[in-house]
N, C-alpha and C positions, 0 to 999 in steps of 0.2 A: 881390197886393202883396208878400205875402211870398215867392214865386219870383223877382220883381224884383230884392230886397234881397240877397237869394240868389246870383241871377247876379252880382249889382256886387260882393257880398264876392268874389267868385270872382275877376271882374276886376280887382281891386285887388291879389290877391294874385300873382298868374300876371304883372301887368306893375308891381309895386313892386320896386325894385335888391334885389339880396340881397346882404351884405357880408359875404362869408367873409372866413377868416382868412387875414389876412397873416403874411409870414413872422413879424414881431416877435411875433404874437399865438401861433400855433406855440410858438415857443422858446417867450415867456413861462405858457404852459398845460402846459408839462413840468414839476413838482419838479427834476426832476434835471438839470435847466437851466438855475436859479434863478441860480447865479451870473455868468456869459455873459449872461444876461439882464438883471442887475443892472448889469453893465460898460457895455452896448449902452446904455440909459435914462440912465445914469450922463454920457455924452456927448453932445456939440451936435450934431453929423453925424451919428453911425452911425444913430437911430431912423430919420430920415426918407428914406437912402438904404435900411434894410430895408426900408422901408414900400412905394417907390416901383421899388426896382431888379429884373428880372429873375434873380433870384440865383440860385446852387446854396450852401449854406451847410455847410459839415464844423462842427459844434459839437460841444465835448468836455465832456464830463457832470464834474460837481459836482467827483467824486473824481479825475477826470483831470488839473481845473486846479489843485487843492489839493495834487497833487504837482509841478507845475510852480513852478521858482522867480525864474521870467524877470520882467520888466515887463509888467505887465495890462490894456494901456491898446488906445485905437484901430487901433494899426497891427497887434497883436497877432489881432485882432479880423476886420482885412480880410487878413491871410494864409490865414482861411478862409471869405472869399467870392470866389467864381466868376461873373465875371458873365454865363455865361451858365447857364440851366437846363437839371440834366442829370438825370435816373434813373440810378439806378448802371451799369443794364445799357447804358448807353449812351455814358456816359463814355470819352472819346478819352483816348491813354496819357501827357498833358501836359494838363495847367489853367493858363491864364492866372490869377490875383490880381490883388484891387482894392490892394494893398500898392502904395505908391510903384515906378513901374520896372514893376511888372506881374512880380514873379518869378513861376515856374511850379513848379507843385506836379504829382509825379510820380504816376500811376495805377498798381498792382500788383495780379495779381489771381491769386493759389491755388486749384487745383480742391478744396472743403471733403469731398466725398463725401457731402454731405447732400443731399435730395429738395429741390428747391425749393417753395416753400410760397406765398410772394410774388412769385417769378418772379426772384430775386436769390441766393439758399440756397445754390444750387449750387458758389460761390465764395466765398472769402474776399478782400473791395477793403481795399486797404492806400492811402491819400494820403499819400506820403513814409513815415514811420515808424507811423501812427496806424492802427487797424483800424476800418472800418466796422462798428457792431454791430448799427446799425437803421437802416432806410435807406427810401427814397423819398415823404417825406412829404409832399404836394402841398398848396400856400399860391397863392395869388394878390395883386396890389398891385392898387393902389383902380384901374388899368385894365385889369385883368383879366389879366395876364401875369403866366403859369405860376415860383413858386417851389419850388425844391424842398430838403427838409431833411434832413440828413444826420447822422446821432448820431456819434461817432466814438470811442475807449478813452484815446484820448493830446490833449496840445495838441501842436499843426504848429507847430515851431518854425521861425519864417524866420531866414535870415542877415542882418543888419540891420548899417549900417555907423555907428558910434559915432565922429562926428568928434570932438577937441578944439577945447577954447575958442580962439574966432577965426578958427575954422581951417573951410574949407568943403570937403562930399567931392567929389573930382571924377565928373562923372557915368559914366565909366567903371566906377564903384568902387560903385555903388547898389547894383547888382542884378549881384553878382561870377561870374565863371567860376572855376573851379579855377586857372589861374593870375595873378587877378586877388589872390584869397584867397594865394596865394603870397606874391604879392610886397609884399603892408602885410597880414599876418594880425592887426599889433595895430587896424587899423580895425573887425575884428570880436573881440576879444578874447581873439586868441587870444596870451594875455604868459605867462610865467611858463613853469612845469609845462608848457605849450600852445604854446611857445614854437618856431616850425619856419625860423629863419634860415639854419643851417647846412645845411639840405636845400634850400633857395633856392639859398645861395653855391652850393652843389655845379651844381645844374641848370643858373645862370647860366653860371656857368663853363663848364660840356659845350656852351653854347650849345641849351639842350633847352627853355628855355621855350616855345614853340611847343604841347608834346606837352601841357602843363595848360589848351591853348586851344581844344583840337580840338573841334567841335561835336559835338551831338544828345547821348545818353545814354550817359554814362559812366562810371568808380566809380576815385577816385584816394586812395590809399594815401601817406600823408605819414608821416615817421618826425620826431618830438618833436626838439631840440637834445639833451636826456639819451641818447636813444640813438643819437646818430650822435657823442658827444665821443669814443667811443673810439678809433672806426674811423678817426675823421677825422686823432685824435692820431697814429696807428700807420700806418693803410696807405689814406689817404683814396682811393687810386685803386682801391682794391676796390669805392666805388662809382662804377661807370663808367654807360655809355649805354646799354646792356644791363639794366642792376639797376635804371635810372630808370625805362626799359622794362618795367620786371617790375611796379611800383608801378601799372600803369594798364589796368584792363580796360574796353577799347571795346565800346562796343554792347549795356551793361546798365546799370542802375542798380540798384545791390543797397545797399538798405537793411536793417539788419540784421532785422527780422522778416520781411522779404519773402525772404529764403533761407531755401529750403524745406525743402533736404537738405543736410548738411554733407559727402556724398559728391561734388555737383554741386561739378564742376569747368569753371573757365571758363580762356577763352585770355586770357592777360596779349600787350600790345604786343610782348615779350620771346616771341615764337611764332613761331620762322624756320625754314629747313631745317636751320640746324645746334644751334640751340639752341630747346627749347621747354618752357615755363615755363605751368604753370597757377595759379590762383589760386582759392582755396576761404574760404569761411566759417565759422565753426561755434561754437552756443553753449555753455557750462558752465554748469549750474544750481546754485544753492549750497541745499542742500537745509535745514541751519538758517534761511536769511532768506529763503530763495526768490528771491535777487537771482540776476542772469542774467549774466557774461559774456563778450563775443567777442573772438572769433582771427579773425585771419586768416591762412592757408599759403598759402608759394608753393611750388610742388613742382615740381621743377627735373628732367622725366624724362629730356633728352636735353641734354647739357654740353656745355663747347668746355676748350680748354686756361685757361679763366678763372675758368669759372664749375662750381660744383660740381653733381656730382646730390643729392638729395635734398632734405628737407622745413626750413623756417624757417618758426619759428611765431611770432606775436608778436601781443601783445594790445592791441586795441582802447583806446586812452586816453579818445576823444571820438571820439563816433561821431555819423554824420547828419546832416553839415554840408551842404546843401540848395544847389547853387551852380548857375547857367542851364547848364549843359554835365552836370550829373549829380549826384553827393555825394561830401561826403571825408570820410576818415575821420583821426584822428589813430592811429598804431600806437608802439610803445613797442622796435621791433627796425627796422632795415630788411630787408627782404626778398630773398632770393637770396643773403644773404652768409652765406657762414660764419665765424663770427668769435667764435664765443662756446665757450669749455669745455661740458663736462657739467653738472660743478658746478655753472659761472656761469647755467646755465638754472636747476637745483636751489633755488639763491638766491635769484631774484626772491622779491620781497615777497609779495606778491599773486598769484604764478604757480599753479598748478593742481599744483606737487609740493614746495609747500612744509611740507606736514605731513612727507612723505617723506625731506626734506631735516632739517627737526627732531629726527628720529627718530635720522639718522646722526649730527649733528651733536654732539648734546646724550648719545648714548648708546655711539657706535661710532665714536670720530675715527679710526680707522684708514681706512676705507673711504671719508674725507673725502682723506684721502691720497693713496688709491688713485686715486682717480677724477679728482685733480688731476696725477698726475706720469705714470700707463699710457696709454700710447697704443694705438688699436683696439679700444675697449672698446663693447661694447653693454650699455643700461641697462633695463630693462621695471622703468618706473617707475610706482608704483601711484599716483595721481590723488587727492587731498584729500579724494573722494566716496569712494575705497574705503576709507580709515583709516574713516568710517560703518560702513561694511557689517560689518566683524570683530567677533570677540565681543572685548569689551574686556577683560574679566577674563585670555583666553588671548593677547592680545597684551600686556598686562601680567608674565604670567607669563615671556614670552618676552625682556623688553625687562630683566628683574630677571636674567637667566642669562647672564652675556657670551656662552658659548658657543654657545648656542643662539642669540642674536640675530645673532654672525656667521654660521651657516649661512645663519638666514633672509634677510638682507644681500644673501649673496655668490650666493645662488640665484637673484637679479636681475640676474646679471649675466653677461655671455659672454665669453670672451675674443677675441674677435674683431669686425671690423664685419660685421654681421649685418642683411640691410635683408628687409624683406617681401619684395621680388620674389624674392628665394631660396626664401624659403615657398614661395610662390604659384607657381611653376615647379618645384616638386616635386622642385630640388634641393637644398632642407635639409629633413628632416622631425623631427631634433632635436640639440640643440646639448648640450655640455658648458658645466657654469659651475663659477663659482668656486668653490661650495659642494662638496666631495669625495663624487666620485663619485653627484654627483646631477646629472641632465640636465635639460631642457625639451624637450617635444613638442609640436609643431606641428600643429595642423589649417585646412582655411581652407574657410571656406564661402560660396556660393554666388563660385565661381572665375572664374564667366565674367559678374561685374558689372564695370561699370566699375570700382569700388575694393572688389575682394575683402576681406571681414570675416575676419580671421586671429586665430584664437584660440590659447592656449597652455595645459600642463598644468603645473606644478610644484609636486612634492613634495604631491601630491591635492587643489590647488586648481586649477577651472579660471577662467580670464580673457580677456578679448578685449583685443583692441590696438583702442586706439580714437583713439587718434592715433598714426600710424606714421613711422619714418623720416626723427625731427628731426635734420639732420644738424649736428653739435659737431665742434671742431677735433680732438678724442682722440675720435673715436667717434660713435654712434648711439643716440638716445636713441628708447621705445617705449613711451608712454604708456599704461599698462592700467587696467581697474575693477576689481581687488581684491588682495590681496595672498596673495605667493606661498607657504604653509606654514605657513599657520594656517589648519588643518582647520576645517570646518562640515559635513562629512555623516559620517553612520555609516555601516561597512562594504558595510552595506542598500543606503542610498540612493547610495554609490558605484557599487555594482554597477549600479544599477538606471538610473544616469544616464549610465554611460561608454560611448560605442558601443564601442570596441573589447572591453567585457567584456559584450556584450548575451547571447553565447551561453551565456556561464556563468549569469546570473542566470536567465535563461531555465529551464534545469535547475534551479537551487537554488529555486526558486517549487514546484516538486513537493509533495504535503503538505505546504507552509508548510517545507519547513526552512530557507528563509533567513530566518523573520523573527527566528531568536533571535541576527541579524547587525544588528537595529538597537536593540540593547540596547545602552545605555548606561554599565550597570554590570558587564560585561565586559570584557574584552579578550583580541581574534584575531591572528592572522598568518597570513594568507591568500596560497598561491599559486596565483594565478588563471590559467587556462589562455585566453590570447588567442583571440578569434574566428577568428586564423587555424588555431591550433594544434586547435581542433575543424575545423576543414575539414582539417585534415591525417588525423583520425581517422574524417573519412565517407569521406576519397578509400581509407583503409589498410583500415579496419574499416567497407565501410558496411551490413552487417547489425546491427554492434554499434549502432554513430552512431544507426541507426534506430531500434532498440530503446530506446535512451537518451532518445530526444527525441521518442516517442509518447506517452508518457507513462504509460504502463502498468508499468514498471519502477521505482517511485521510491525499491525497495528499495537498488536497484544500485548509483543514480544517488547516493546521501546514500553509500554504501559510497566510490564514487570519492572524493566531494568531503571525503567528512571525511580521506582520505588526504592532501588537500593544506591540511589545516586546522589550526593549533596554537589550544588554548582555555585564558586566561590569562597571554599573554603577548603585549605588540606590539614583535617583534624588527628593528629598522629592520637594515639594509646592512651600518653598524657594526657591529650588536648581532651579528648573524649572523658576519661577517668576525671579530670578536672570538673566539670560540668554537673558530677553529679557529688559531688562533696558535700554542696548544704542539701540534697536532696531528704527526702525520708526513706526510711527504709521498709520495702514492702514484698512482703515473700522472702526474708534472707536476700532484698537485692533493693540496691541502691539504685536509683535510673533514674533518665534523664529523657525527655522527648525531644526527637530530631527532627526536625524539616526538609525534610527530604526535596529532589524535583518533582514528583508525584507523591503526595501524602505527609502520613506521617509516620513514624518508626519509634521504637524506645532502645536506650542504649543500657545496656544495666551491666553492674557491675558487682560480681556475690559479694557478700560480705562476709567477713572469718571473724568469730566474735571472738571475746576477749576471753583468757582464762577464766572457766566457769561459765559462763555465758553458752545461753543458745542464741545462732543468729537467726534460728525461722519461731521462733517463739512468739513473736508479738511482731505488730510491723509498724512499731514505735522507733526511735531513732537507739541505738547501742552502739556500743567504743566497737569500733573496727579500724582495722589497717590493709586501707587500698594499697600502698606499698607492695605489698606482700599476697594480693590476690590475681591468682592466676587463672579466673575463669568470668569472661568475658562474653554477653552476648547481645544480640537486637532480636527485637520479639515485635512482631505485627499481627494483629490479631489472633492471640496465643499463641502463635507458630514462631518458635524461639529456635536461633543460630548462633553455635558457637564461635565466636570469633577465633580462628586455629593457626592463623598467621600475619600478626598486626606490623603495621607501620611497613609494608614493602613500599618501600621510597619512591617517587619517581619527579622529573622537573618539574612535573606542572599536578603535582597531586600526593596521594597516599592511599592505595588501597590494602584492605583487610580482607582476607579469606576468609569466608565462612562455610561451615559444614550442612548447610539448608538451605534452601530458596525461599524469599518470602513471598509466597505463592497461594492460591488456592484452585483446586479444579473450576470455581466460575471465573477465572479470569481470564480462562479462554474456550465458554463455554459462549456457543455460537447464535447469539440474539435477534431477534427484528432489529436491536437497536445498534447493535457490533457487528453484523454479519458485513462480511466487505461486497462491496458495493456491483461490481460486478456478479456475485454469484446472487444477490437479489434481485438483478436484472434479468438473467439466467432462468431463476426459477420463476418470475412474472411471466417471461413470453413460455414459458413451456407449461405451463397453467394456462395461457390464453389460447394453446393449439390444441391442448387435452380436452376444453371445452367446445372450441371450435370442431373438432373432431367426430367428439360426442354427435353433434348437431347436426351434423349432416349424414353420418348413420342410421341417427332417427328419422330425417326427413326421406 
């Protein structure tokens, strides 16, 4: 009887329905769901289409819609559902919505680098702007067809058209294209600040409406009324068919998190044989709020008689506007034109230099002058994020001393237009700037990427150009991360960090004698012999080189180096140049003798005689202008070094590169009286057994 009962429980249970979860039941068993889930119950239709429909659902958790400030209602609701069921990994690169019109929500997907875990890891999916964070969570409806649940970081905002009263949209205008969104932007809100009529009248006019209709995926670049009044006022045919052209890249949908590198450059419509125009994105982080951002650049590598080369950057106003043919973006410049000063970039509000621009404004109006009336001027302008990085107290310091803040000012700046691809072709490797007698050095790394990383040195700080070659009506603007002459390393960690000085710090490492170089309560002046200027001493001297850099000599080695070392004083260019003013003039050079830690040095300075005048004529005293000379050396027992990179800055010093060692082959030529001590011991007893040796053979 009881195997009976036994079996029929069995049967009862193996053929009773079992009622898994529906998608509503999903959502509503999340916390972090609870409000979506709230919205869904809260209406007449949505339960019972979750209930019943094959869905794919993108829900955005608690915190995602608590930052959303849109309307929370139904439609909102079906811009993220999919009616049909999809696994992430299966997802086609376009979603139909159950949204009025059926607008399509776009699929993006980043290789993450992560192991997959659930068989999705490996990629990051993006739906329009939104990231998927947890994904494929399988529901069913009371017929058993497959739902599937999506968590997602953001709400999917749709373009939704807001008729007025009385007034009905036409059905063309539900579910808009880029140039449907053109031509009535106020149907979706876009009035005011958002306001893009005058970039319509332009397009109308060129008869180019067509180009905001083109199908499948695409990323359209609209510039606001604010920034087309001026161009429009002044030289509206600057924007022509070309620069409408440049606003439109086919065959992508670049949503602002879904670009992955701000190096990736795409081809703008504006991409012919004689003109071609790329198009790139890139974010700014604001590291107090952690708000994020975007540009977009058109970089213009190959011009005609109209259109200029170089970079126009302009930021993102409203971004991710969702339309059947791709997304727009609102931008605050137009692209391709050049039309704006130095300055007028400087000024934006909101722009990424405008602490930089405060700095000049409020402390150095001169250089607000300069920068409005000089023509061909290049700027390496330090980014809102570098004013963070400085020590505040030593730009304080700097910003209280007129003098000193025009050096550091003027050291941003070149007198000439100066674009990367000079870098990068290795025909500029360092520029002259305003600040006297102080240059910038150029290095550029990994050369053979598509947009080589071009870093720069001045006055012992180093920085990268991290937007390059905005091109202004007077010049070239090169957006950097820190600011150029306000030192952060001590002499130490210069050495230790600069490749051209790697073969000197390499020697000074010898028994530690370079660490009393990262004292802070000192001060050096250091001339440091270039990595070339030692290969010039292994090609001349290479028994000595050898000796130097085995390490067994570290006597020698601190001998040389404290020869090019002063302790207690940080002599910058000035200071040095200074020194030899009442001097006389001898060989065409003015000089000065230094006292060096070991010895002593001369520091001299050419002299450029005057109209008419010879300066090696005589070596009587003649009119000259140290201002204006730019060749600089120290000479120790006739062996003279160019000085090739003065005043690299640092807290507890200043060293100058030079192109020579002041060296000679006896100064580590191996003496009764230098030889170290050990191998003199060495060779006594091996002399005492050679004789002993002797001696008993004889015997």
């Amino acid at each position: 009887m009881n195997k009976h009962l036994l079996l029929l429980g069995i049967l009862i249970l193996l053929y009773s329905p079992v009622h898994a979860k529906n998608l509503l039941d999903e959502i509503k068993s999340r916390p972090n769901l609870s409000e979506v889930a709230r919205i869904i119950q809260g209406d007449q239709l949505l339960p019972t289409l979750m209930e019943r429909q094959g869905y794919t659902a993108f829900i955005p958790t608690n915190e995602a819609l608590k930052k959303y400030q849109g309307p929370k209602d139904r439609r909102l609701i079906q811009y993220h559902l999919v009616n049909l069921p999809y696994m992430v990994q299966e997802m086609p690169d376009e979603l139909n919505t159950e949204l009025s019109g059926n607008p399509r929500v776009y699929v993006s997907r980043l290789r993450s680098g992560n192991t997959p875990i659930k068989g999705w890891e490996d990629y990051h999916y993006f739906i329009n702007n939104a990231k998927i964070i947890d994904a494929n969570h399988v529901a069913q409806n009371e017929e058993g067809i497959k739902q599937v649940l999506h968590i997602v970081d953001q709400v999917i905002v749709p373009t939704i058209a807001k008729a007025a009263s009385n007034t009905t949209i036409p059905a063309g205008f539900i579910t808009p294209d880029a140039q449907k969104l053109l031509l009535k932007p106020q149907l979706y809100g876009l009035v005011d600040d958002y306001s893009i009529s005058e970039f319509e009248n332009r397009v109308s006019n060129l008869d180019l409406l067509d180009v905001f209709n083109i199908s499948g995926k695409n990323t359209f670049f609209i510039p606001v009324n604010q920034a087309l009044n001026f161009v429009m006022r002044t030289d509206k045919e600057l924007i022509d068919k070309q620069v409408i052209h440049g606003h439109v890249v086919p065959g992508h949908v670049l949503f602002t998190r879904t670009v992955e590198n701000s190096n990736i450059q795409y081809e703008s419509l504006a991409f012919t044989d004689n003109l071609k125009v790329f198009i790139s994105v890139e974010n700014v982080s604001n590291s107090d709020n952690q708000e994020t951002t975007y540009y977009v650049k058109s970089n213009t590598i190959a011009s005609d008689i109209s259109h200029n080369k170089g970079t126009v950057l302009a930021r993102i106003t409203k971004e991710n506007i969702p339309v059947k043919n791709g997304v727009v973006h609102l931008i605050d410049r137009p692209l391709m034109v050049v039309a704006s000063s130095i300055i007028s970039y400087l000024q934006e509000k909101r722009g990424q230099l405008s602490t930089f621009y405060t700095l000049i404004r409020e402390h150095y109006g001169d250089m607000t002058n300069q920068l409005v009336v000089e023509q061909d001027l290049t700027l390496f302008a330090p980014s809102n994020e570098a004013f963070k990085m400085v020590n505040k107290e030593r730009l304080n310091q700097v910003i209280a001393n007129q003098d000193r803040l025009g050096k550091l000012l003027k050291l941003h700046v070149v007198k000439r237009r100066l674009t990367t691809d000079e870098i990068v072709d290795r025909s500029t490797r360092e520029a002259e700037t305003l600040s006297n007698r102080r240059k910038l050095y150029f290095a550029v790394n990994e050369p053979n990427a598509l947009v080589p990383v071009v870093s720069l040195e001045g006055a012992g700080v180093n920085a990268t150009i991290t937007t390059p070659n905005i091109a202004a009506k007077n010049g070239v603007i090169h957006i950097i991360d820190r600011i150029l002459g306000i030192p952060s390393q001590t002499v130490y960690e210069k050495l230790a960090s600069d490749p051209m000085l790697s073969s000197t710090f390499s020697l000074s490492e010898q028994e530690g004698w370079n660490e009393r170089l990262g004292s802070r309560e000192e001060k050096f002046t250091l001339f440091v012999p270039s990595n070339d200027a030692w290969a010039m001493i292994h090609r001349k001297m290479p028994s000595a080189y050898k000796k130097l850099f085995m390490g067994d000599f570290a006597y020698h080695v601190r001998y040389i180096l404290e020869r090019h070392m002063i302790v207690g004083q940080d002599l910058s260019l000035d200071d040095l140049v200074a020194l030899t003013s009442n001097s006389t003039v001898r060989r065409g050079y003015h000089e000065e003798r230094l006292e060096m830690t070991r010895g002593k040095i001369y520091f001299q300075a050419r002299v450029r005689a005057s109209f008419g005048e010879s300066s090696s004529s005589n070596e009587t005293d003649t009119e000259m202008d140290l201002e204006d000379s730019s060749e600089y050396y120290v000479e120790w027992n006739g062996i003279k070094a160019r000085v090739i990179r003065p005043d690299v800055e640092c807290v507890n010093g200043v060293v100058h590169v030079i192109d020579s060692v002041l060296m000679m082959n006896r100064d580590v030529t191996v003496s009764g009286s230098t030889v170290p001590m050990v191998t003199g011991l060495a060779t006594l007893i091996a002399t005492f057994f050679t004789v002993a040796f002797a001696r008993v053979l004889h015997h």
